[in-house]
N, C-alpha and C positions, 0 to 999 in steps of 0.2 A: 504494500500500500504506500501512497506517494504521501507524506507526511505534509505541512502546511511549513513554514520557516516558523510559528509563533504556534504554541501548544500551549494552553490554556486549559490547562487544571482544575476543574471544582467538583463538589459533591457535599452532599448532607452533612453535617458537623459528625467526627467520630468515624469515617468511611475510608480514614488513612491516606485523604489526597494527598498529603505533603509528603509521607512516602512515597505515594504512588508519582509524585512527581521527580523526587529523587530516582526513584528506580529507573525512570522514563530517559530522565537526564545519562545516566550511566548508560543506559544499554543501546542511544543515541552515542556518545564520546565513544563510542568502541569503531564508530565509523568516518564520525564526521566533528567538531568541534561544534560544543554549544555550550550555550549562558542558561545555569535554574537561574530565577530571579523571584526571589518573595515580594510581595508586595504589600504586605501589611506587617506592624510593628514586632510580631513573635517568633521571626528569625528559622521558624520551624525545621526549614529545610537544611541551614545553615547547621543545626545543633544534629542534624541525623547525618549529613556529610562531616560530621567533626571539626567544623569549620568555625571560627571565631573572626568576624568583621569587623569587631575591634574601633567600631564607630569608620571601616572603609567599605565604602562604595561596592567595592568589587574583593574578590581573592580568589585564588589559584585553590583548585582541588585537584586537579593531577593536570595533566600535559593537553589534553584537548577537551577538558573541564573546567569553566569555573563557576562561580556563585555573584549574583548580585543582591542587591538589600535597595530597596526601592522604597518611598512613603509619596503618599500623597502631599503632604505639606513640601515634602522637600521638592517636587516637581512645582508647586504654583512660585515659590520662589526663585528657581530657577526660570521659568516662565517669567517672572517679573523682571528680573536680573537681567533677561535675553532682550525685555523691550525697554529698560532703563539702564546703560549702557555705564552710568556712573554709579558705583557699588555703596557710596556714600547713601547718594539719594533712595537709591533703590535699596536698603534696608531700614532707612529713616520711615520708608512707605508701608516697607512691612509689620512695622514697629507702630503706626498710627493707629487711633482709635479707628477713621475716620475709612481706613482698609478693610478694619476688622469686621464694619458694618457691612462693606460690601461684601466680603466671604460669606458673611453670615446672612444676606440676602440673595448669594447666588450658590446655594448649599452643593451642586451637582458639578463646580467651577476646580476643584481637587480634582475630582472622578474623571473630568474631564479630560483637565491634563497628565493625570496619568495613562489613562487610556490614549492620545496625542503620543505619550513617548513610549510607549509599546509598540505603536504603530513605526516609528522611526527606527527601534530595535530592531524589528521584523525587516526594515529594508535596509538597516545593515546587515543584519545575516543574511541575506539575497543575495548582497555584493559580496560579503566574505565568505559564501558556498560555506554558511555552519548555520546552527539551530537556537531557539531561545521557548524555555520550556517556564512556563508561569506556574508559581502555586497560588493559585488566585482563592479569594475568600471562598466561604460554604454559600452552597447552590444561589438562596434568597440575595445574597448581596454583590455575589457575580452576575447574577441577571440586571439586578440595579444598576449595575458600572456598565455591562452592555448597552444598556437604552441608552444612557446618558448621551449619548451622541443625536437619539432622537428627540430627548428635552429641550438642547439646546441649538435644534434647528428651529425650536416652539419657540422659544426664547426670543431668536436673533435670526429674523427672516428677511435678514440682508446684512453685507459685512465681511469683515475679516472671520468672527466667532461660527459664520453659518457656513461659509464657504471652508471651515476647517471642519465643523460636525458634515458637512455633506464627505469631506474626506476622508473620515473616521469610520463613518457609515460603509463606505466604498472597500474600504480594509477588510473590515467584519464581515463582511461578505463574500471576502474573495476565499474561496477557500485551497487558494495556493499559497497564501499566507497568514491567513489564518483559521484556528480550529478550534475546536471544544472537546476534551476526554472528562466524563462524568465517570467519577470512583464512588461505587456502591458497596452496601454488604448484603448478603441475601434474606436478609431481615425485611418484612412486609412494609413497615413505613417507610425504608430508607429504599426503597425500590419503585414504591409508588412514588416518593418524589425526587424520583431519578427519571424518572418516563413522563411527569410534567414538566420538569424543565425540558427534558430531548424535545417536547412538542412545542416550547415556549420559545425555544429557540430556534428552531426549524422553521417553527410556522410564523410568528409575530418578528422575530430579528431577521431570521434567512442567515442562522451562522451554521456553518458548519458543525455536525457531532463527529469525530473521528472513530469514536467506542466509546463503550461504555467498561470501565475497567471493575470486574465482579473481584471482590476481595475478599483474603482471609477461606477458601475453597478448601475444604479437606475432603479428600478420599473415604467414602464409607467404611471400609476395611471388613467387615461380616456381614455375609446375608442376612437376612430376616432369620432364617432357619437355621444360623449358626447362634443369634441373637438369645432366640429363644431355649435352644438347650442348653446357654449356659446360664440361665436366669439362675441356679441355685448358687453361682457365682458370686451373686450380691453385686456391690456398689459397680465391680469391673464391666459385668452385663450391662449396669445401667450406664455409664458411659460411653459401652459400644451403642447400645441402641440411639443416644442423645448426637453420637458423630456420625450415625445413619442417617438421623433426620436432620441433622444438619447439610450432609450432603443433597439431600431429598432437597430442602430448602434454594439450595446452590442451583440442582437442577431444573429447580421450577422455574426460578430469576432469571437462567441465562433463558429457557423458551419464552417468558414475556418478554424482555432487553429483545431477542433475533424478530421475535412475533411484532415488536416496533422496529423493525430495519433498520436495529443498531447492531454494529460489527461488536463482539463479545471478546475480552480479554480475559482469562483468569490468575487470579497470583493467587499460590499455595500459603494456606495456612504454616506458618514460622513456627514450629514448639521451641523458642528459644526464649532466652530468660531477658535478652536484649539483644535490640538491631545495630547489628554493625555491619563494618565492611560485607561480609561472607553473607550473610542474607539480601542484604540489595544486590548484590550479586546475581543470587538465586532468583529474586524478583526478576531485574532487567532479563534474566535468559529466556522470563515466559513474554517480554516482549519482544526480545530476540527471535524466536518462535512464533509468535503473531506478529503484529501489527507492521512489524520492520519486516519480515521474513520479505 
């Protein structure tokens, strides 16, 4: 499958995106050089790659790997910096009551410019033939940051502000550069609001879904009829039967996810005590296997 240059990561809170974006990141760097980049304040990704940013921009995880640290504040200032050219004024501006008012009357003016410098990301990895893979917030507030671009064409229907959301717009939609991977678990709610956003996005924005990446997947291990002859077993029986139905569970998820014509990834359930190196490993090889194959 032809990946998009911008991989844009979200899913239900607890669904393991920021891994599933690490792993996405690594088992991409084994072919090609790309940027994870967090975007909101909890570093998430940064702490599972081992990575300490140390209040920097960017850092090195291995040779066609690295990590950025992104905020929305820190984008409108640099957006302000880029149209007030004198460093003085343009922090005395940021520093105003009289600013503060307007940020706080154009609420979606952050979102904005974040989403603006992703889209610039994205056609720098164009020209540098690499990849830029987002751990973008949980479902509800990555669908918010998508629209934003359609607010503020509401907003500003003429102008530098419209002519840049009709540009943003034009991004989101390409889906050669950009895309959407939704990390679910096969748990009933977090699946059902995996399959409204795929249609919220599809239908209302026209972004791209690449997959839907099902997580945490374990193998049944006993039949039903192994199940049950060894009920005199106690508590071990009941954990086979609870990892049958948990694959049960698994199975049902991926036929709704394909029954919505979304491409299915799976990553195996870790029985490890913690994530390191050797299981994001393990991880990227089932995208190594899908989605990259």
């Amino acid at each position: 499958m032809a990946l998009p240059r911008l991989i844009f990561v979200t899913g239900k809170g607890g669904t393991g995106k920021s891994t599933v974006a690490a792993a996405l990141a690594i088992a991409i760097s084994r072919r090609r050089p790309v940027t994870v980049a967090d975007i909101e304040r909890r570093r998430s990704v940064a702490r599972i790659l081992g990575v300490d940013l140390n209040g920097a921009e960017r850092a090195a995880v291995s040779a066609n790997l690295e990590i950025a640290g992104l905020t929305p504040r820190a984008e409108l200032e640099a957006f302000i910096e880029g149209i007030v050219p004198l460093k003085a004024v343009s922090r005395r501006m940021l520093r105003s009551r009289t600013f503060g008012y307007v940020t706080a009357a154009l609420p979606g003016l952050e979102a904005f410019l974040m989403m603006e410098r992703l889209r610039l990301m994205a056609g720098r990895a164009a020209l540098e033939d690499r990849y830029a893979v987002i751990d973008a917030p949980a479902t509800g507030g990555a669908i918010e940051l998508l629209s934003v671009a359609r607010g503020v064409k509401q907003i500003a229907s003429r102008g530098t502000l419209n002519r840049l959301a009709r540009t943003l717009e034009e991004f989101l939609t390409d889906a050669d550069r950009f895309g959407v991977i939704l990390t679910v678990r096969p748990e009933g709610l977090a699946l059902r609001e995996t399959l409204d956003a795929a249609a919220e996005l599809r239908g209302r924005l026209g972004v791209r879904c690449i997959a839907a990446v099902l997580n945490g997947v374990a193998e049944a291990l006993f039949t039903e009829a192994e199940i049950t002859k060894a009920q005199a077993l106690g508590e071990p029986a009941r954990l086979a039967a609870r990892r049958r139905e948990g694959a049960k569970d698994a199975a049902r998820a991926r036929r709704e996810l394909e029954a919505a014509d979304l491409t299915v990834v799976e990553l195996p359930m870790l029985f490890s005590a913690a994530l390191g190196r050797e299981e994001l490993a393990t991880l990227a090889d089932s995208f190594a296997a899908g989605i990259l194959a």
